[in-house]
C-alpha positions in Angstrom: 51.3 66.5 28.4 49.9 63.7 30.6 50.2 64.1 34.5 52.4 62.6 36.6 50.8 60.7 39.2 51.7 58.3 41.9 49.9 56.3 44.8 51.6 55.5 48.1 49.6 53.5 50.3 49.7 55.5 53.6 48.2 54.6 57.0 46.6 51.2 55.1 44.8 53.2 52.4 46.1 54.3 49.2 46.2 57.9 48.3 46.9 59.4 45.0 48.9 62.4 44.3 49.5 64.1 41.5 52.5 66.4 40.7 52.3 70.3 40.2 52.3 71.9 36.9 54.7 74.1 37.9 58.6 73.3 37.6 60.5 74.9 40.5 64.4 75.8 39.4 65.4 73.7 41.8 63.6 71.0 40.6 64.9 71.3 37.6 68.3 72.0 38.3 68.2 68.7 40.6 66.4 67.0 37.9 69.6 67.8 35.2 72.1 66.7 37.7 70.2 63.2 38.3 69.7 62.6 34.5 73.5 63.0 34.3 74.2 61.1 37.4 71.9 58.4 36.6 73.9 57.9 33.2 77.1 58.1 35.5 76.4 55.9 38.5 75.2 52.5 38.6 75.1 52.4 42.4 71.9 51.8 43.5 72.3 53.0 47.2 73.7 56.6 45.6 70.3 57.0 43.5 67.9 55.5 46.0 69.3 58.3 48.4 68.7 61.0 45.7 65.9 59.8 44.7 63.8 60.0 47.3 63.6 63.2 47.9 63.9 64.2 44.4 60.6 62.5 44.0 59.2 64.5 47.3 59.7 67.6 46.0 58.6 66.9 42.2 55.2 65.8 43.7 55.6 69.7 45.9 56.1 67.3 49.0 52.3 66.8 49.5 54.4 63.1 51.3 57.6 62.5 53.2 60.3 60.5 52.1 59.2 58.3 54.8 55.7 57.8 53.4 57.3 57.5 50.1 60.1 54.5 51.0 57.0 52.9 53.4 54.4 53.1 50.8 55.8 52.6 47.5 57.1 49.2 46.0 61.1 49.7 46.1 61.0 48.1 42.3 59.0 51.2 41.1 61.2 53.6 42.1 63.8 54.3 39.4 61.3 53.6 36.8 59.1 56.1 38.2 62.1 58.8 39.0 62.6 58.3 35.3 59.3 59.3 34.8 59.8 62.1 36.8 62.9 63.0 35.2 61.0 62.9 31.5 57.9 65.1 33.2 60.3 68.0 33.9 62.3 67.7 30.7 59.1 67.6 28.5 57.7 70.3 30.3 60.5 72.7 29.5 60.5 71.4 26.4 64.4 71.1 26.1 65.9 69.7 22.7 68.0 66.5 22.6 71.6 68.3 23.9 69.5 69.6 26.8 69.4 73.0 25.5 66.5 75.2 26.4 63.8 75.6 23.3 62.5 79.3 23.0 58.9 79.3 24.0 56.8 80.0 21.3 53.2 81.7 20.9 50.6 78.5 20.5 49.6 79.3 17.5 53.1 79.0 16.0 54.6 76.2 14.2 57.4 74.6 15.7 60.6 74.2 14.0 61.4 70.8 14.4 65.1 70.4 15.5 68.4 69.1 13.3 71.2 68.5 15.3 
């Protein structure tokens, strides 16, 4: 899986930060109740406000919300909390109802999934 990354330009220099392999359950239950309200809610002011810190503690809050709305273009902000919201599905590797796939041993094959 590729790493999510982002750059906020902080203090006049741009900094890169890269998000934590590990998937906190409250990031992932958050992330499950934005993919929903995302399809929901087409008010912009309701997902900027969850965004924001959504995307803080994805990227394990190594910036502030502050930093984040200061030093990020506004117009990049759902498309990268989508990308966020894709990094922690992929990584848990959920099939398309959002059901949890069994981990398997590497060396296995997958099963692929019928619905």
């Amino acid at each position: 899986m590729k790493k999510l990354t982002i750059r906020l330009n902080i203090s006049g220099k741009e900094k890169r930060f890269t998000a934590p392999k590990m998937v906190t359950g409250a990031v992932f239950q958050k992330t499950l109740k934005l993919e929903k309200d995302f399809d929901k809610r087409r008010d912009p002011e309701y997902l900027f406000n969850e965004y924001y810190p959504f995307l803080c503690a994805i990227f394990g809050h190594q910036f502030t919300e502050e930093q984040l709305k200061d030093g990020y273009d506004i117009r990049e902000i759902l498309p990268m909390a989508s990308r966020a919201i894709d990094h922690v599905i992929e990584e848990m590797e959920l099939n398309p109802k959002g059901e949890v796939l069994p981990f398997e041993r590497p060396s296995a094959k997958r099963k692929e999934y019928k619905p």
